[in-house]
C-alpha positions as CSV (number, residue, x, y, z in Angstrom):
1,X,2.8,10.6,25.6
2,X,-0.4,9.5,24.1
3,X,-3.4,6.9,24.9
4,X,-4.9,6.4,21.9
5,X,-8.1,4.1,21.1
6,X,-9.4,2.9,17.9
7,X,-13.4,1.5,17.1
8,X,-15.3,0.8,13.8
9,X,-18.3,-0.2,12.8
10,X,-20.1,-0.8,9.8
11,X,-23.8,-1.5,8.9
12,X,-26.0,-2.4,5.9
13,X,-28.0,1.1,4.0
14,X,-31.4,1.0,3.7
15,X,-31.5,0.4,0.0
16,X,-28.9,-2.7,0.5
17,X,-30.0,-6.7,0.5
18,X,-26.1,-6.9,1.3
19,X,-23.5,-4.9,3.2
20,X,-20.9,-4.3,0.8
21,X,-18.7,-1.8,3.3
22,X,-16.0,-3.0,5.7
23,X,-14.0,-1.7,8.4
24,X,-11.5,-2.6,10.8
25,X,-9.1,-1.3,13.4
26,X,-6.1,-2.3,15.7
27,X,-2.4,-1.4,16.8
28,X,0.3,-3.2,14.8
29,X,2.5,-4.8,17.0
30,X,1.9,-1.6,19.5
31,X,3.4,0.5,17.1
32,X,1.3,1.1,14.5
33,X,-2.5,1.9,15.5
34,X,-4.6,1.9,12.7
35,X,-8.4,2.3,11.1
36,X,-8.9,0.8,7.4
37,X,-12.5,1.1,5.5
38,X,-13.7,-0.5,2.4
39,X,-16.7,0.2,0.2
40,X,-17.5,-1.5,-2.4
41,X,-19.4,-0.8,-5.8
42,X,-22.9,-1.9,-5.8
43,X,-23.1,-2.8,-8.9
44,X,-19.8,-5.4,-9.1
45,X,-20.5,-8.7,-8.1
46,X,-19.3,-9.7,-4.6
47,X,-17.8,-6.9,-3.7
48,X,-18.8,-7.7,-0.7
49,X,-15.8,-10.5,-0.3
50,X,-13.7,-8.3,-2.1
51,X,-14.0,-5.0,0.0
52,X,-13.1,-7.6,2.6
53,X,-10.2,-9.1,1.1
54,X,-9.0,-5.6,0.5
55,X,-8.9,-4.6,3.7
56,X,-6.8,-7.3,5.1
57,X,-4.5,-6.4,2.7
58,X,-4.1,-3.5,3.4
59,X,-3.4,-4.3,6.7
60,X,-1.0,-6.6,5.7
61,X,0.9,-4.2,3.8
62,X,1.1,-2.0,6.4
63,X,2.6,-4.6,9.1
64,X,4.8,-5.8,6.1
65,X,6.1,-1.6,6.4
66,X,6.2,-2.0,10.2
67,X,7.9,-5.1,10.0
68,X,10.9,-3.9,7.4
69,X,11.0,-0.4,8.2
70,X,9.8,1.4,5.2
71,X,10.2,4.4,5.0
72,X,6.4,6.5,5.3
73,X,7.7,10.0,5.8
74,X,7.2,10.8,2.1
75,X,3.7,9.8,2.3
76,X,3.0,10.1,-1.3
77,X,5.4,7.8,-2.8
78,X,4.6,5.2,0.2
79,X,0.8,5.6,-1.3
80,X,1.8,4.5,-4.4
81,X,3.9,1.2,-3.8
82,X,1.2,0.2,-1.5
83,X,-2.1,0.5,-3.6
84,X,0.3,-1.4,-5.8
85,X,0.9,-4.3,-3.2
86,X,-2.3,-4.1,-2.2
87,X,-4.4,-4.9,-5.1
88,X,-1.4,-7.9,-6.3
89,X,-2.3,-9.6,-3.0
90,X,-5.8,-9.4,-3.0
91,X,-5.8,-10.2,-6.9
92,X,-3.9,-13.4,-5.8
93,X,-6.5,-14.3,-3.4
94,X,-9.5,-13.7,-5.5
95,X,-8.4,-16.3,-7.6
96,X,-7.4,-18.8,-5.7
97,X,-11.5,-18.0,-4.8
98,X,-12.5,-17.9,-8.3
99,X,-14.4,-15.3,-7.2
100,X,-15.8,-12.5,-10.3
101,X,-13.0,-9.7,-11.6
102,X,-15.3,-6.9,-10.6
103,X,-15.3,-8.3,-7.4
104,X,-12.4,-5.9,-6.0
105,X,-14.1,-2.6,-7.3
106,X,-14.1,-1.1,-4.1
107,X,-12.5,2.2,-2.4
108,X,-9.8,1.7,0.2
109,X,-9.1,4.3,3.2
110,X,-6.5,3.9,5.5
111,X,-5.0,5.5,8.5
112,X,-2.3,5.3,10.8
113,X,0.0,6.7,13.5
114,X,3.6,6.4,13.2
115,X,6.6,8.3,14.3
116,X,4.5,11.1,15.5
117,X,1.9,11.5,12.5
118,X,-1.2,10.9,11.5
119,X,-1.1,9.3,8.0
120,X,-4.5,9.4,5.9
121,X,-4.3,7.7,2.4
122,X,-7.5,7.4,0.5
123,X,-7.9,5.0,-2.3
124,X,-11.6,6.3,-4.3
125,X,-13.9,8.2,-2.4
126,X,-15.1,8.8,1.1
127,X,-15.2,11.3,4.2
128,X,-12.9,12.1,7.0
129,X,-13.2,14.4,10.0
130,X,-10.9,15.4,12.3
131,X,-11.5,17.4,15.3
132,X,-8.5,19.4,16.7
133,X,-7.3,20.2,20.4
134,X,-8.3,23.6,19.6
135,X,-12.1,22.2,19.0
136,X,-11.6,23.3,14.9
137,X,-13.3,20.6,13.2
138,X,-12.9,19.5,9.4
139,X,-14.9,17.4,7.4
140,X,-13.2,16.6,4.5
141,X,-15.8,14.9,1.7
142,X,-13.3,13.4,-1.6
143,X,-14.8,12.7,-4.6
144,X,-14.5,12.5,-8.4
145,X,-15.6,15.4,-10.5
146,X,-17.4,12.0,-13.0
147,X,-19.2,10.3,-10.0
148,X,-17.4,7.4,-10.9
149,X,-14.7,6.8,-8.9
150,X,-11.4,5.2,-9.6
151,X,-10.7,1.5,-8.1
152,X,-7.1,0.0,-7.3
153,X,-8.9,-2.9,-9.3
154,X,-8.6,-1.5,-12.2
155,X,-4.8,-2.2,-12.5
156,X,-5.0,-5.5,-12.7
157,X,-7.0,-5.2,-15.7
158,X,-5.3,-2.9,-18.6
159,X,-8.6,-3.1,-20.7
160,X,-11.0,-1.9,-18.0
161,X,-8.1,0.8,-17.0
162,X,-7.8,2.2,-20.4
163,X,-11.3,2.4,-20.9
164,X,-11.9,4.2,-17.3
165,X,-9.3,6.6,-18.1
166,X,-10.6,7.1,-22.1
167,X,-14.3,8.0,-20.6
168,X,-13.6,10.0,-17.5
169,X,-10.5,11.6,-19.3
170,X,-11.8,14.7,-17.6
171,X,-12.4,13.7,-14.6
172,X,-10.5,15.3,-11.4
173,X,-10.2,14.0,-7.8
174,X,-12.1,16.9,-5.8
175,X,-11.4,17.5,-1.8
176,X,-14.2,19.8,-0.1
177,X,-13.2,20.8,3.2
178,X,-15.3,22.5,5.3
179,X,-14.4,24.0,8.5
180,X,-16.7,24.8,10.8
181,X,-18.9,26.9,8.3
182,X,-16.5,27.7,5.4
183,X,-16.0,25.7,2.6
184,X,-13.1,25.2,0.2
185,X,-13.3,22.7,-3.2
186,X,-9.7,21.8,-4.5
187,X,-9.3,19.6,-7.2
188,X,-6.5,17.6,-8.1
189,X,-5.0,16.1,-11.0
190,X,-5.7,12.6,-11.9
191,X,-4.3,10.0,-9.3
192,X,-5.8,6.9,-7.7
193,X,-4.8,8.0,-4.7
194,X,-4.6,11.1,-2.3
195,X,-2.7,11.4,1.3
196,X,-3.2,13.8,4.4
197,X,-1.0,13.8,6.9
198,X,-0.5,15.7,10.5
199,X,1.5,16.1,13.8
200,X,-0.2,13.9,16.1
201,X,-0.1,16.3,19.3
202,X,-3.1,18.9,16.5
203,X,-5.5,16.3,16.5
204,X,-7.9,15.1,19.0
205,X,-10.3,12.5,17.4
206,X,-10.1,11.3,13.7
207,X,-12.9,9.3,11.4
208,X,-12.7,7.8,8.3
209,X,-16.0,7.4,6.9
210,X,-17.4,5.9,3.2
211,X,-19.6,8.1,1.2
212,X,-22.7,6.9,3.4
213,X,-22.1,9.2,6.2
214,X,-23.8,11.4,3.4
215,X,-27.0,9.4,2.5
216,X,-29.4,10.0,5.3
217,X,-33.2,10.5,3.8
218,X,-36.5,10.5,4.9
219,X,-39.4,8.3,4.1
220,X,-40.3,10.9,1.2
221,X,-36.4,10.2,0.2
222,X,-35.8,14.1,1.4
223,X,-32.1,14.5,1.7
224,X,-31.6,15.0,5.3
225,X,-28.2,16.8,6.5
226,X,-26.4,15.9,9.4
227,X,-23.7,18.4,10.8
228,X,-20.2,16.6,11.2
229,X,-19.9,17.6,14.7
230,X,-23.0,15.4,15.8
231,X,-20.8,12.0,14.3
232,X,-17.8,13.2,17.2
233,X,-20.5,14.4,19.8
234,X,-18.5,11.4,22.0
235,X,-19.7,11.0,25.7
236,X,-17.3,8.1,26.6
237,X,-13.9,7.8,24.7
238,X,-13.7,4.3,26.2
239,X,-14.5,0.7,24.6
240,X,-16.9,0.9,21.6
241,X,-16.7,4.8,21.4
242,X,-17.4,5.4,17.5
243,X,-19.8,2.0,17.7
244,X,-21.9,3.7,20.9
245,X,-22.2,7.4,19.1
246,X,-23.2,6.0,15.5
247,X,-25.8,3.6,17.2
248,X,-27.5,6.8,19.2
249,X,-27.6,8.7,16.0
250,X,-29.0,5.9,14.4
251,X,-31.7,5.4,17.1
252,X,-32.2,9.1,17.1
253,X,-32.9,9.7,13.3
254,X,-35.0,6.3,13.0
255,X,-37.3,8.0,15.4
256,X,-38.0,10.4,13.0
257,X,-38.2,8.0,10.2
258,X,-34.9,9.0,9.1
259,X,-31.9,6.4,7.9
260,X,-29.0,6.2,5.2
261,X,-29.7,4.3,2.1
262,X,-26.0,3.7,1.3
263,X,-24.1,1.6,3.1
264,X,-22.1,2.8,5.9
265,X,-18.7,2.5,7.4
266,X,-17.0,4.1,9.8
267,X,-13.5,4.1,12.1
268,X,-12.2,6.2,14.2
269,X,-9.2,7.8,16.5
270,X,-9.5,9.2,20.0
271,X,-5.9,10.4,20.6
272,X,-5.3,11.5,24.5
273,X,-2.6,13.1,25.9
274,X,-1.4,11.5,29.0
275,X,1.4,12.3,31.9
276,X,4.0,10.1,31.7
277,X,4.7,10.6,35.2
278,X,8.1,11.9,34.4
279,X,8.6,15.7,36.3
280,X,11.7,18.2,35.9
């Protein structure tokens, strides 16, 4: 058996007047834990509503799967219908909010445990670590070969679609995963999604984490690097685990006159095993 705990937390970048990222985390009927991140485009207009609308949505879609027993062992294929539910009910409710078309341009990461998996699909770009029972830890940074990014958004709008796919017609979905010190690049064909998934018994602690985890400067804008293993450095696994570490980093780098510019968001898993009490 496993006790599992979920936090988030997300906070504005340096650079920002407005937090455009969003996170959130909970366990579906207690079935169904879950961690969901948004961040939005900084240059679409109230995106930061939208990354918010998205991410209910998404957690809609995914009780609506709990609810009717969809099938989410073929990960892949469940991706796809769901980025495709997703972005028709949050097109819906933006507007009923008459709220700007851009206003949805943001990436969408989910995961959640079911049936004995961990289940990572990521909608754009973003970060997520894992740190196994063996104390291996990946970092796994996704991002597109263009630097632009590909939105659910843009399906709901054929002309901005065409024209993403006529510019960045070259453009591949890269994964860098680094293992402790070695790093691979694999780059994918085209897609507006990717999925991960894993046996839950491998996997210790899990983040999902936007593309802010990797914009901490200095005051002289110095790119600053921060090893993945200081972000699941955890002391307590209790309560506000991820919120606790992130705000000692925080504190720790501001210190030295150190912050991220981007926004950041962040969720995580702490998956325990636990006797159930039952013996031979």
């Amino acid at each position: 058996m496993y006790q599992i705990n979920s936090d988030y937390l997300y906070r504005i970048g340096s650079s920002h007047s407005v937090c455009q990222d969003y996170c959130i985390s909970g366990n579906l009927r207690q079935m169904m834990p879950y961690i969901i991140i948004a961040d939005g485009c900084s240059s679409s207009p109230q995106v930061d509503v939208g990354c918010r609308i998205l991410v209910h949505c998404a957690k809609w879609q995914l009780d609506v799967s709990l609810i009717y027993n969809q099938h989410t062992e073929h990960l892949d294929s469940f991706a796809d219908i769901m980025g495709d539910r997703i972005i028709k009910d949050a097109d819906i409710i933006k507007r009923n909010l008459n709220l700007h078309d851009q206003s949805l341009d943001s990436t969408l990461l989910i995961a959640f445990i079911y049936h004995g998996n961990i289940n990572i699909i990521t909608y754009g770009d973003g970060n997520f670590l894992i740190k196994r029972r063996d104390d291996i830890i990946t970092n796994t940074r996704l991002s597109y070969s263009s630097g632009a990014p590909y939105y659910l958004n843009y399906l709901t709008n054929k002309e901005r679609n065409e024209r993403y796919k006529k510019e960045f017609k070259d453009s591949v979905f890269e994964s860098e995963v680094i293992i402790n010190k070695s790093s691979t690049k694999i780059e994918y064909p085209f897609s507006h999604h990717l999925t991960y998934q894993c046996p839950i018994q491998d996997v210790e602690f899990l983040l999902l984490a936007s593309d802010g985890l990797t914009t901490w400067e200095d005051k002289f804008h110095n790119f600053i690097y921060i090893p993945p293993q200081e972000f699941l450095n955890f002391k307590n696994t209790t309560g506000e685990f991820v919120t606790r570490r992130i705000n000692r980093i925080t504190k720790d780098m501001k210190e030295r006159n150190i912050s991220h510019y981007d926004d950041l968001s962040i969720a995580g898993f702490h998956i325990q095993e636990v006797d159930n009490g039952i013996s031979d």
